[in-house]
DSSP file (Angstrom, degrees, kcal/mol; ACC not computed):
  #  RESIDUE AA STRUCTURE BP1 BP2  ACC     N-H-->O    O-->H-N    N-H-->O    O-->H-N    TCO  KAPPA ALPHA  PHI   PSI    X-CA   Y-CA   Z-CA
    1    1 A X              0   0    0      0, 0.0     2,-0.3     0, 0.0    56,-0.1   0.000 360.0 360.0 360.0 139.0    0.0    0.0    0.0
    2    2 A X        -     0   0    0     54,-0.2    54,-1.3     2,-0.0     2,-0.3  -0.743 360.0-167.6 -88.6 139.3    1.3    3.5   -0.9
    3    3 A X        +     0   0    0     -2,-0.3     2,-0.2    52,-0.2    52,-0.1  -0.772  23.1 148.4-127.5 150.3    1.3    6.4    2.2
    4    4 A X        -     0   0    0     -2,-0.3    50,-2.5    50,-0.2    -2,-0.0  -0.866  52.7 -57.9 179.6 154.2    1.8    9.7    1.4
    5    5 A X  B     -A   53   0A   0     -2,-0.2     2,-0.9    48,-0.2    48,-0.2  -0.121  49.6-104.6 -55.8 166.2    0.0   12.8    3.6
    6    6 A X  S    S+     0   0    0     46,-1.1     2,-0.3    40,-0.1    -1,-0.1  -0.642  73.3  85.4 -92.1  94.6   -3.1   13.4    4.2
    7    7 A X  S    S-     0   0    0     -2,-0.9     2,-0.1     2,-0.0    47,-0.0  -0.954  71.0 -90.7 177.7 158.2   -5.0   16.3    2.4
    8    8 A X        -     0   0    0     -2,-0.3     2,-0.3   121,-0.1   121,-0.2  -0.249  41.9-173.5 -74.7 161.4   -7.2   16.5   -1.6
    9    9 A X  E     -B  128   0A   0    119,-0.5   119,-3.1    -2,-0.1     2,-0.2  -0.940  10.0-167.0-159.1 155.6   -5.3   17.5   -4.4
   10   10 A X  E     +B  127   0A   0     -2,-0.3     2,-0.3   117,-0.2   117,-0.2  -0.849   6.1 178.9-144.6 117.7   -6.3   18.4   -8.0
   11   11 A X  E     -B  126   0A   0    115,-1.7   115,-0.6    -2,-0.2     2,-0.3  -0.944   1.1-179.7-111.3 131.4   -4.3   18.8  -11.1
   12   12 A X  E     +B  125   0A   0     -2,-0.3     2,-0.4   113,-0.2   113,-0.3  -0.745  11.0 160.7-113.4 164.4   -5.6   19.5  -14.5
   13   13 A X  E     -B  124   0A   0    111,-2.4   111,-1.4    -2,-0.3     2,-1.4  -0.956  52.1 -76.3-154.8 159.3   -3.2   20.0  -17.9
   14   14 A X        -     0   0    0     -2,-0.4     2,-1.8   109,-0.2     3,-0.3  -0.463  41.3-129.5 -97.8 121.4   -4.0   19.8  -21.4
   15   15 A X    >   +     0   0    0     -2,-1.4     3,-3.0     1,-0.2   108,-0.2   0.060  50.8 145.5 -51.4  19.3   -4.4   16.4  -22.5
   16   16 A X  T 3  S+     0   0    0     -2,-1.8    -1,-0.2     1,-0.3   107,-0.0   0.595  73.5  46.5 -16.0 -41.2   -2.2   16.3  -25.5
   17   17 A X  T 3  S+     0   0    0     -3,-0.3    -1,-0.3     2,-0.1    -2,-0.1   0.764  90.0 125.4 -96.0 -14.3   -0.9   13.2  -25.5
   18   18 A X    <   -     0   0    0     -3,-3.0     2,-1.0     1,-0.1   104,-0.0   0.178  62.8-123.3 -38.3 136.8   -4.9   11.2  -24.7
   19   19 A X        -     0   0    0      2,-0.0     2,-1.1     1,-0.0    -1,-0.1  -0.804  19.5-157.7 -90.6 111.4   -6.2    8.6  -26.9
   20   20 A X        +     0   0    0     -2,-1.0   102,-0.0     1,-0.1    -1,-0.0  -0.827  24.2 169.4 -99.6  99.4   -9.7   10.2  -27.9
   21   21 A X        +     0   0    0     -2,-1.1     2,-0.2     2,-0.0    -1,-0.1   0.565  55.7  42.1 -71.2 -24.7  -11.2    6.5  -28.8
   22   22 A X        -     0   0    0     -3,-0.1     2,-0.2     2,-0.0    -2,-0.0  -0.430  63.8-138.1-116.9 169.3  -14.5    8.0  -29.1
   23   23 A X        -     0   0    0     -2,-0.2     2,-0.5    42,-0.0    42,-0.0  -0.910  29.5-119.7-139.1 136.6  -17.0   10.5  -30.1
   24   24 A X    >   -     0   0    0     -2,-0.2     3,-0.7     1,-0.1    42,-0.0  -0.693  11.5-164.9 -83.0 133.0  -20.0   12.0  -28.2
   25   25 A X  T 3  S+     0   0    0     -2,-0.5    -1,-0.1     1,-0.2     4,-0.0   0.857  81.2  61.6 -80.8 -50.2  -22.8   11.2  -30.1
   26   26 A X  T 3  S+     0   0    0      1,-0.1     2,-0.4     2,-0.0    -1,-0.2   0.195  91.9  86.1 -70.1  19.7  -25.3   14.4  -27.7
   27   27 A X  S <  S-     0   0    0     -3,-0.7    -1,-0.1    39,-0.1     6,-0.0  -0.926  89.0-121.8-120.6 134.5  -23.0   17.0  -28.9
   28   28 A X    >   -     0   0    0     -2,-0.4     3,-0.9     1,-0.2    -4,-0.1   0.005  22.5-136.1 -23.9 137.8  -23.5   19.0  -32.6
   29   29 A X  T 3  S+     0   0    0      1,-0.2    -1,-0.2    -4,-0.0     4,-0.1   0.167  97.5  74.3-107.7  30.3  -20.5   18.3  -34.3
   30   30 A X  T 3  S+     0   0    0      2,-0.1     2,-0.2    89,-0.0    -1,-0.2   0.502  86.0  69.2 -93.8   4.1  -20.5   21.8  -35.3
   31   31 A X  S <  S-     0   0    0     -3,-0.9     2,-0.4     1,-0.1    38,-0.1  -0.549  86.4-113.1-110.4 176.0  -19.5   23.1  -31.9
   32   32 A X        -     0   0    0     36,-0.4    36,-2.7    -2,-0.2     2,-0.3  -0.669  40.3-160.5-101.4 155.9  -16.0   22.6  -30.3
   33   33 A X  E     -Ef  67 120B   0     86,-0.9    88,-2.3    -2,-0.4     2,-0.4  -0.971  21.1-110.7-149.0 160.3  -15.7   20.5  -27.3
   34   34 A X  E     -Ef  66 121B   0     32,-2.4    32,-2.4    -2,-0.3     2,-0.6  -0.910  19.5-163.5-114.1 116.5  -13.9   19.3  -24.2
   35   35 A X  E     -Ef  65 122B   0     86,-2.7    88,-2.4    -2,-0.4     2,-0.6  -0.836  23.3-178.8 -95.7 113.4  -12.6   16.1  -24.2
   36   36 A X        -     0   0    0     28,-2.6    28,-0.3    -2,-0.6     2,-0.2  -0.690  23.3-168.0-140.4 119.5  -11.7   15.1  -20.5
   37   37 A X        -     0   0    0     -2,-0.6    88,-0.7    86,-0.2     2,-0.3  -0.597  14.4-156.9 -93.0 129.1  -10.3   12.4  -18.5
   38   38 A X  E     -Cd  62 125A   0     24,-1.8    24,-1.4    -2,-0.2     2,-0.5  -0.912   3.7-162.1-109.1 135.7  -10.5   12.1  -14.7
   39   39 A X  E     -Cd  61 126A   0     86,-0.6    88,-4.9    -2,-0.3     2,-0.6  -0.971  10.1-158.9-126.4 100.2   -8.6   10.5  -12.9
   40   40 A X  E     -Cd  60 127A   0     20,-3.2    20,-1.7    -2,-0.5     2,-0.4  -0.805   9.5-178.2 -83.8 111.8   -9.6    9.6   -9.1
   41   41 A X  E     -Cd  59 128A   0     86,-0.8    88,-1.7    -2,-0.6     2,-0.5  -0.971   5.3-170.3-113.6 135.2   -7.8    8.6   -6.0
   42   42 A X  E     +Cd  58 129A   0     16,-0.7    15,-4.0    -2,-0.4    16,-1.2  -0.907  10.4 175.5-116.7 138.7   -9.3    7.9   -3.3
   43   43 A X  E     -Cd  56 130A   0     86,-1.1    88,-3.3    -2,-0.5     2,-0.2  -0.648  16.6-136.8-118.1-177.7   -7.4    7.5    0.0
   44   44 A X  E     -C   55   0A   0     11,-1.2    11,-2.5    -2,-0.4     2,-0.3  -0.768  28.3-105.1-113.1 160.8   -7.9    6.8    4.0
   45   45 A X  E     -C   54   0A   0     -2,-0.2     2,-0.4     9,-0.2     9,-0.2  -0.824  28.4-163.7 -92.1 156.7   -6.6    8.1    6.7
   46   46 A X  E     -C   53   0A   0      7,-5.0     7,-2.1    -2,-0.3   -40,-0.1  -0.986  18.7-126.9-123.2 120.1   -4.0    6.5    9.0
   47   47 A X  E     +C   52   0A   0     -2,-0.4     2,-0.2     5,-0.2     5,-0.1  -0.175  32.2 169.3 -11.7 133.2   -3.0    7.3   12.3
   48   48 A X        -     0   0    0      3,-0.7    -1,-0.0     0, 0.0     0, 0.0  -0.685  41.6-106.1-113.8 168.7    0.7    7.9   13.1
   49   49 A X  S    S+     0   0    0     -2,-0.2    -2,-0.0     1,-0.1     3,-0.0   0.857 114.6  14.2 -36.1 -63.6    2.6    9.3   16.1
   50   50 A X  S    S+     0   0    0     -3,-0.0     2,-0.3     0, 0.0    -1,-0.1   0.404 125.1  11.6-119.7 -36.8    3.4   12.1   14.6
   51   51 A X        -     0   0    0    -46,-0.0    -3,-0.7     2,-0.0     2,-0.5  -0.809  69.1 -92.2-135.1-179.0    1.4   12.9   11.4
   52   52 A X  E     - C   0  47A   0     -2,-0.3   -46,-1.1    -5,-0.1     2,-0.3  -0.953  38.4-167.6-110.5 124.5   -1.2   12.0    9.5
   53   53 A X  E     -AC   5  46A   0     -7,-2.1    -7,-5.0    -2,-0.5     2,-0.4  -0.667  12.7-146.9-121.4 156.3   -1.1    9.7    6.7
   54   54 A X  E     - C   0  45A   0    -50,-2.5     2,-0.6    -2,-0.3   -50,-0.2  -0.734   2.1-165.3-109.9 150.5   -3.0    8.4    3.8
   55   55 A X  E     - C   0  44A   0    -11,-2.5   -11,-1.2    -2,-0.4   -52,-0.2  -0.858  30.0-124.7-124.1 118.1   -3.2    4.9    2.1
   56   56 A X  E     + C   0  43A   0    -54,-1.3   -13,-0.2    -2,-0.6   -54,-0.2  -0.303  28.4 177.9 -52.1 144.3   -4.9    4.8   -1.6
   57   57 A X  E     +     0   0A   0    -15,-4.0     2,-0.3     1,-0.4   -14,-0.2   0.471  59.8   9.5-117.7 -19.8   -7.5    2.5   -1.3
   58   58 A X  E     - C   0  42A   0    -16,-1.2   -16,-0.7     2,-0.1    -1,-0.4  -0.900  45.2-167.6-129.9 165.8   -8.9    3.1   -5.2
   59   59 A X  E     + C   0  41A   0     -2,-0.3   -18,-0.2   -18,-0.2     2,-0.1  -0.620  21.2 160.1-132.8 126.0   -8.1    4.5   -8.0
   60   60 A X  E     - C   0  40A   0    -20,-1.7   -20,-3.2    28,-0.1     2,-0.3  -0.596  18.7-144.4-119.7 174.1  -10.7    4.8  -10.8
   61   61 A X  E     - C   0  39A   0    -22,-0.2   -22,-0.2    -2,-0.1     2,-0.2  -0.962   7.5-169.7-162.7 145.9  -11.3    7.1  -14.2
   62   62 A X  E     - C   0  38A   0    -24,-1.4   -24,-1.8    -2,-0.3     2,-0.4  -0.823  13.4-143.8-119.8 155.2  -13.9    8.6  -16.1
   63   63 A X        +     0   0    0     -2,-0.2     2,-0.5   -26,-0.2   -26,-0.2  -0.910  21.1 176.5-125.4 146.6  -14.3   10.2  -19.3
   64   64 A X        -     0   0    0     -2,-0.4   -28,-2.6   -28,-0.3     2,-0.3  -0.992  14.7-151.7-149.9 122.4  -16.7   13.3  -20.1
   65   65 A X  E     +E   35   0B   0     -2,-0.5     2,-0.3   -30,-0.2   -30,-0.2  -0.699  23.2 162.5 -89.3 148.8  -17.5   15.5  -23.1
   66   66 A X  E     -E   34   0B   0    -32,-2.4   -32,-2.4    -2,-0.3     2,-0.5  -0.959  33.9 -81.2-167.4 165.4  -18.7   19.1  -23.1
   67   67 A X  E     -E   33   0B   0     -2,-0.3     2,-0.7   -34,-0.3   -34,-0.3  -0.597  19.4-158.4 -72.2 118.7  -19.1   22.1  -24.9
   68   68 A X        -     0   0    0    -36,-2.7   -36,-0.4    -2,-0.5     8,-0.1  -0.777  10.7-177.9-112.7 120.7  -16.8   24.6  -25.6
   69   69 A X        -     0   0    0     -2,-0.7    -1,-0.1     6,-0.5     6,-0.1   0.866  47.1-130.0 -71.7 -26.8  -18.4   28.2  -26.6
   70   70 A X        +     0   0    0     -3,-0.1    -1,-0.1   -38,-0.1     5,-0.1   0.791  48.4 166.7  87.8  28.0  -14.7   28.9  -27.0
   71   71 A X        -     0   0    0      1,-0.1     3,-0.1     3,-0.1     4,-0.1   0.201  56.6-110.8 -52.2-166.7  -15.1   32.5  -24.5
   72   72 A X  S    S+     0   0    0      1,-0.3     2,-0.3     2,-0.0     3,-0.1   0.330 107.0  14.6-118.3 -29.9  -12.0   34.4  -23.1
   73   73 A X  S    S+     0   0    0      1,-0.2    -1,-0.3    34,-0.1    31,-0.1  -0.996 110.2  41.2-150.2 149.4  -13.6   32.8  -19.8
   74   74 A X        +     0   0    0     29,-0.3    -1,-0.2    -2,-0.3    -5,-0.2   0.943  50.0 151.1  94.5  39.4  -15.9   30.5  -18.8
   75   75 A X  S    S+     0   0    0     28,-0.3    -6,-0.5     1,-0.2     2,-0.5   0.989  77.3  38.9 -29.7 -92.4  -15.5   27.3  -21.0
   76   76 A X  S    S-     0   0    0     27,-0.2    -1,-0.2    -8,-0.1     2,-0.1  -0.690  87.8-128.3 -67.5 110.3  -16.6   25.4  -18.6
   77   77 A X     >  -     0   0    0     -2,-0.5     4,-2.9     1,-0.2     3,-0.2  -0.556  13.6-135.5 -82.9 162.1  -19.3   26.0  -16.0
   78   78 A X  H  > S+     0   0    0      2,-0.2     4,-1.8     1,-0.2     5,-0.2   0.737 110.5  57.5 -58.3 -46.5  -19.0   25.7  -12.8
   79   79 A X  H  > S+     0   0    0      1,-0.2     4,-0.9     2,-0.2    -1,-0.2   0.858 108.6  42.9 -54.5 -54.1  -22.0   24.0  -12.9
   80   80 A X  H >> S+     0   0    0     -3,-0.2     4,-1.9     2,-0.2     3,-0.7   0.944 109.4  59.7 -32.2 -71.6  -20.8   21.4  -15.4
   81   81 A X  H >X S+     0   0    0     -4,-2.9     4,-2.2     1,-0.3     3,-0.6   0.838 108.8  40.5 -41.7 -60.8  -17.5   20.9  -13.6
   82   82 A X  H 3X S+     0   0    0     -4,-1.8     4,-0.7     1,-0.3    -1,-0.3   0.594 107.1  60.2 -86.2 -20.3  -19.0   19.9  -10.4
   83   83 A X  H <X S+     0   0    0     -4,-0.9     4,-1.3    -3,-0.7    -1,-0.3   0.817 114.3  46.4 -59.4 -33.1  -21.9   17.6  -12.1
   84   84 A X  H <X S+     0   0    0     -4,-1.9     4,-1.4    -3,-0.6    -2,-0.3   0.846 113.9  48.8 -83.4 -43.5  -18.5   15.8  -13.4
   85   85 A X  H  <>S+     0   0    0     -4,-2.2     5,-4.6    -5,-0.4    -1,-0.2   0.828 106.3  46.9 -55.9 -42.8  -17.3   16.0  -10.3
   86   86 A X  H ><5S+     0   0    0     -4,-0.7     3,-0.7    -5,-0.2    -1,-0.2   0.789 111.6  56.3 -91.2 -26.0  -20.1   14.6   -8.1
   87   87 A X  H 3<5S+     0   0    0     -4,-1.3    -2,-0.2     1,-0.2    -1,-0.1   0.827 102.7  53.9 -70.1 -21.3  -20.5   11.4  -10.6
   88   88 A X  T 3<5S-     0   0    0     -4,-1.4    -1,-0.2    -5,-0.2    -2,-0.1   0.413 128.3-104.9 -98.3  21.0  -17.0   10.7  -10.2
   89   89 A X  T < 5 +     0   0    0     -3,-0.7     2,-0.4     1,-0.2    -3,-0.2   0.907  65.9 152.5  54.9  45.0  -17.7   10.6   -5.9
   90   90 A X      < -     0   0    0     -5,-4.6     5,-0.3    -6,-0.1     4,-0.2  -0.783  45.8-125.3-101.6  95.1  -16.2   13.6   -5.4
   91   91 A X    >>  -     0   0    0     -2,-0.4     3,-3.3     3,-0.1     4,-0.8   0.359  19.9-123.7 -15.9 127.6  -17.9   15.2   -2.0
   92   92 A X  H >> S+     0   0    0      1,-0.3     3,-0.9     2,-0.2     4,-0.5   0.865 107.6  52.9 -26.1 -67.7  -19.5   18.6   -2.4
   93   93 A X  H 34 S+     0   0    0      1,-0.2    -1,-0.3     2,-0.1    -2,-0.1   0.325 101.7  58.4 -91.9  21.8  -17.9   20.3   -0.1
   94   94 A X  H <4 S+     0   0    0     -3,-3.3     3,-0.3    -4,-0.2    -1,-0.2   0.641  93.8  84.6 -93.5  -9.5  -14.2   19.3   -1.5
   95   95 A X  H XX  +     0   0    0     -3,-0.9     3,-2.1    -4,-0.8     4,-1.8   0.630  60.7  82.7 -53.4 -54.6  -15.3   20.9   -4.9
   96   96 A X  H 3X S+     0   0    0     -4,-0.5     4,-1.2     1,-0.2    -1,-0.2   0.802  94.0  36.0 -50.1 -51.2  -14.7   24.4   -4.5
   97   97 A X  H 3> S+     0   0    0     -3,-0.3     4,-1.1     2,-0.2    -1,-0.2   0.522 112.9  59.4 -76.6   0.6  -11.1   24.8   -5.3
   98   98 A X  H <> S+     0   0    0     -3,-2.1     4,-1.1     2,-0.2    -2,-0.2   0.530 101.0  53.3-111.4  -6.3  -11.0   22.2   -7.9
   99   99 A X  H  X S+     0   0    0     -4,-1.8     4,-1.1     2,-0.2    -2,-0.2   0.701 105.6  53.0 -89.4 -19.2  -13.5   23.8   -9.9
  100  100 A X  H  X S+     0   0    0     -4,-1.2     4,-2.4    -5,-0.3     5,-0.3   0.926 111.4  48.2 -52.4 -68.2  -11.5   26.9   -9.8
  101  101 A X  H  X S+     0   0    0     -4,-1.1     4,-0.9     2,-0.2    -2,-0.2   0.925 119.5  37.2 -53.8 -32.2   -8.4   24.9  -11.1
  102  102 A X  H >X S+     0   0    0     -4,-1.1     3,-2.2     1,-0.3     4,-2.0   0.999 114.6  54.9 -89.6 -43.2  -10.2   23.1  -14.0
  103  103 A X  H 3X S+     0   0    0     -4,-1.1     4,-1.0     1,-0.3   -29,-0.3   0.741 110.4  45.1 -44.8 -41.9  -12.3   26.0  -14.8
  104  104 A X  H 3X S+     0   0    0     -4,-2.4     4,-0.7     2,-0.2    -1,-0.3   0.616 114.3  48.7 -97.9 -15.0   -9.3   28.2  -15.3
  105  105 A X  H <X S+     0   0    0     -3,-2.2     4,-2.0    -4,-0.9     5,-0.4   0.847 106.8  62.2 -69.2 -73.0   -7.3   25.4  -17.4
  106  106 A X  H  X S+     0   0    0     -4,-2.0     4,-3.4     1,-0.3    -2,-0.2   0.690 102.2  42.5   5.5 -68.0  -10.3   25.1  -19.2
  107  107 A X  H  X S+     0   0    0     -4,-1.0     4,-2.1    -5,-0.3     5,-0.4   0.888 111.9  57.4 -82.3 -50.9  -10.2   28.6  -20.4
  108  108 A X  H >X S+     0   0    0     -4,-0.7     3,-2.5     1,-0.2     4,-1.8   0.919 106.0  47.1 -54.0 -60.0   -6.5   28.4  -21.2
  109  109 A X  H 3< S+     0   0    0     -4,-2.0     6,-0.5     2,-0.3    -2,-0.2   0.921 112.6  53.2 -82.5 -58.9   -6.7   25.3  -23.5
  110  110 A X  H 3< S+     0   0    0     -4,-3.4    -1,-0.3    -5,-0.4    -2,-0.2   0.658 114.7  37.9 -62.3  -9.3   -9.6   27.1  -25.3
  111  111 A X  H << S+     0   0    0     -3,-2.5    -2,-0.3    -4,-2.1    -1,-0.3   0.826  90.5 123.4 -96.3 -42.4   -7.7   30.2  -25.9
  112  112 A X    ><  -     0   0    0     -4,-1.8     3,-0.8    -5,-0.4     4,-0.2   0.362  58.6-143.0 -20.7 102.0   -4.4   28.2  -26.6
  113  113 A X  G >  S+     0   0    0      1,-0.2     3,-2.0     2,-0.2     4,-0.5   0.955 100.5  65.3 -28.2 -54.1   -2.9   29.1  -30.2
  114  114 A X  G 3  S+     0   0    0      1,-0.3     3,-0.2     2,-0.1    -1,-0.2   0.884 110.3  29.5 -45.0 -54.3   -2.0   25.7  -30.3
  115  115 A X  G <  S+     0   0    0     -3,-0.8     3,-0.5    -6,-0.5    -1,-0.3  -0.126  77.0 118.2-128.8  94.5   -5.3   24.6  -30.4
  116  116 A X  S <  S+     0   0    0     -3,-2.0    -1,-0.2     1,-0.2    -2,-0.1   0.969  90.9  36.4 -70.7 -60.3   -7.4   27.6  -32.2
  117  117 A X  S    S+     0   0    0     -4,-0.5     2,-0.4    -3,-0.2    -1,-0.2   0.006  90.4 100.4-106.0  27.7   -8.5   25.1  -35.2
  118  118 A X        -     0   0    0     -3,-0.5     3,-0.1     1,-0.1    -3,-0.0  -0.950  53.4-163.0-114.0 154.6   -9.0   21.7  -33.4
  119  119 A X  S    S+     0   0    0     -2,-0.4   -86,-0.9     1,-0.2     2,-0.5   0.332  81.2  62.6-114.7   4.5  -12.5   21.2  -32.9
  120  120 A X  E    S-f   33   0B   0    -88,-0.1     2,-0.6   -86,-0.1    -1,-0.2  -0.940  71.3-167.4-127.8 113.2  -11.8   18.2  -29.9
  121  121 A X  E     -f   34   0B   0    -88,-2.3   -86,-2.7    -2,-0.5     2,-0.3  -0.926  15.5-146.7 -99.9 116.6   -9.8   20.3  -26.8
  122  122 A X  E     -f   35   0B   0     -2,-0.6  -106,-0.3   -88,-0.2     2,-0.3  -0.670  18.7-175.7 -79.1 156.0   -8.3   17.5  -24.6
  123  123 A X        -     0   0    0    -88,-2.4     2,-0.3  -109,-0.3   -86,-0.2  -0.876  12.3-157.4-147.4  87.7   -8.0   17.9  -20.8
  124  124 A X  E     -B   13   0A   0   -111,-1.4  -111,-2.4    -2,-0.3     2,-0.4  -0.786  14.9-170.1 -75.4 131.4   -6.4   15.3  -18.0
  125  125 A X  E     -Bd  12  38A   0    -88,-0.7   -86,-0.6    -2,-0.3     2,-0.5  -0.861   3.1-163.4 -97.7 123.5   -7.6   15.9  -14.5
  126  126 A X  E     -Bd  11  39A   0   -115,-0.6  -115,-1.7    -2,-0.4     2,-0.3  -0.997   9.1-174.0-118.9 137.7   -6.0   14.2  -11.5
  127  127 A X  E     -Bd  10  40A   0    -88,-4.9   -86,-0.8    -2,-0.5  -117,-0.2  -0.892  16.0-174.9-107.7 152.2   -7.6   13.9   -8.2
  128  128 A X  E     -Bd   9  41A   0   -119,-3.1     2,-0.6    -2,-0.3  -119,-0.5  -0.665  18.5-175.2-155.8 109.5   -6.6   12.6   -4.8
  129  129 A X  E     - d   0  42A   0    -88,-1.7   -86,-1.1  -121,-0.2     2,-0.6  -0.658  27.9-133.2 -97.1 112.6   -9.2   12.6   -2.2
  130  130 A X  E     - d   0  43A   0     -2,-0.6   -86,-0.2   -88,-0.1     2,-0.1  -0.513  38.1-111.4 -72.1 150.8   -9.2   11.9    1.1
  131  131 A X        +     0   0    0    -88,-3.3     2,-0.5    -2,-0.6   -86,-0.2  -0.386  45.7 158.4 -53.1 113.0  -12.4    9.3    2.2
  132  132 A X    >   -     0   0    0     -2,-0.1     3,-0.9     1,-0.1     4,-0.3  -0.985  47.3-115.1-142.0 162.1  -15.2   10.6    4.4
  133  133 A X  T >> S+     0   0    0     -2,-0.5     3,-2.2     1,-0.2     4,-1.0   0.873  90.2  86.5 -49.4 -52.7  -18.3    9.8    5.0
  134  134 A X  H 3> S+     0   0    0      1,-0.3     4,-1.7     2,-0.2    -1,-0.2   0.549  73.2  64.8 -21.7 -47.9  -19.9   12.5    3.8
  135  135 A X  H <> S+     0   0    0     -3,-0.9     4,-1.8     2,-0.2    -1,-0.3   0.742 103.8  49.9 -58.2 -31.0  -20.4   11.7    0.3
  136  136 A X  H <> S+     0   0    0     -3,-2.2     4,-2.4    -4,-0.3    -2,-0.2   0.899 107.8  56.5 -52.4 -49.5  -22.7    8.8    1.1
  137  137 A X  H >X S+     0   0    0     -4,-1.0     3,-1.5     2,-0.2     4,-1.4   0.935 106.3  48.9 -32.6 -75.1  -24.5   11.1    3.3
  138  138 A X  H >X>S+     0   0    0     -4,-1.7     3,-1.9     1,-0.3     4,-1.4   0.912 109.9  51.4 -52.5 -75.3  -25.1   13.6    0.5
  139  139 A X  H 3X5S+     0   0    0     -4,-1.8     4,-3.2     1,-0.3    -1,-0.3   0.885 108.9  45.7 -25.9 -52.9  -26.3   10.9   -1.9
  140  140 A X  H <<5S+     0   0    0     -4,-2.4    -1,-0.3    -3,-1.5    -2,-0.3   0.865 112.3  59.6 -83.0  -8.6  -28.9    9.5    0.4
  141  141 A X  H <<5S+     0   0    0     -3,-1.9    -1,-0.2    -4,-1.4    -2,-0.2   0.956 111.0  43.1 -58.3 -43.5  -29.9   13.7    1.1
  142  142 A X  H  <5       0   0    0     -4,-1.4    -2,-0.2     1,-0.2    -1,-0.1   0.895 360.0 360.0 -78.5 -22.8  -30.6   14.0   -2.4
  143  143 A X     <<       0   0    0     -4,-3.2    -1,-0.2    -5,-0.6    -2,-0.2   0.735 360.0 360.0-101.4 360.0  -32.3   11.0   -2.8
């Protein structure tokens, strides 16, 4: 089992290098779109002496299309982001600063020279969450 500290992390980059296997069938293929792979870890915590440590106990990934209006901001909503986000059992209230990072990647990739004339912008997301309860709660609140 791998340890490493205890606390969420998110980093997103532009997916360059992604195998787009696919197409989404629910978007026009006259608009530009975001192809993006997430990537989840979820860990526990472990007691120590002295610190706190984590052990991954999963790590899973999911893949999502969306539309990109191609703005100077705002690619991605917020709104989006965190529907991608909550399928992939990421807790509500860990959300907030990782929709800021992808949201703001986002917007770079779609302004990117590089890609101005691709109509599929890829996007890698890594997560690493620590485990609470919480997210089960929230599921059985909404439902």
């Amino acid at each position: 089992m791998d340890f490493c500290y205890a606390d969420d992390y998110c980093a997103a980059s532009e997916g360059e290098n992604l195998e787009i296997s696919e197409t989404n069938p629910s978007i026009n293929n006259d608009s530009d779109q975001f192809f993006i792979t997430l990537e989840v870890e979820t860990t526990s915590p472990i007691e120590d002496d002295e610190e706190q440590f984590v052990g991954v106990e999963s790590t899973e990934s999911f893949t999502f299309w969306a539309k990109c209006p191609r703005f100077k901001e705002g690619n991605l909503s917020r709104e989006r982001i965190s529907m991608m986000l909550s399928s992939a059992g990421v807790a509500r209230h860990k959300q907030g600063v990782m929709i800021d990072i992808i949201s703001d990647r986002a917007d770079q990739i779609a302004n990117a020279a590089r890609y101005r004339a691709a109509r599929v912008l890829p996007m890698k997301v890594s997560i690493s969450v620590v485990a609470c309860s919480c997210y089960e709660e929230e599921v059985e609140a909404v439902s």
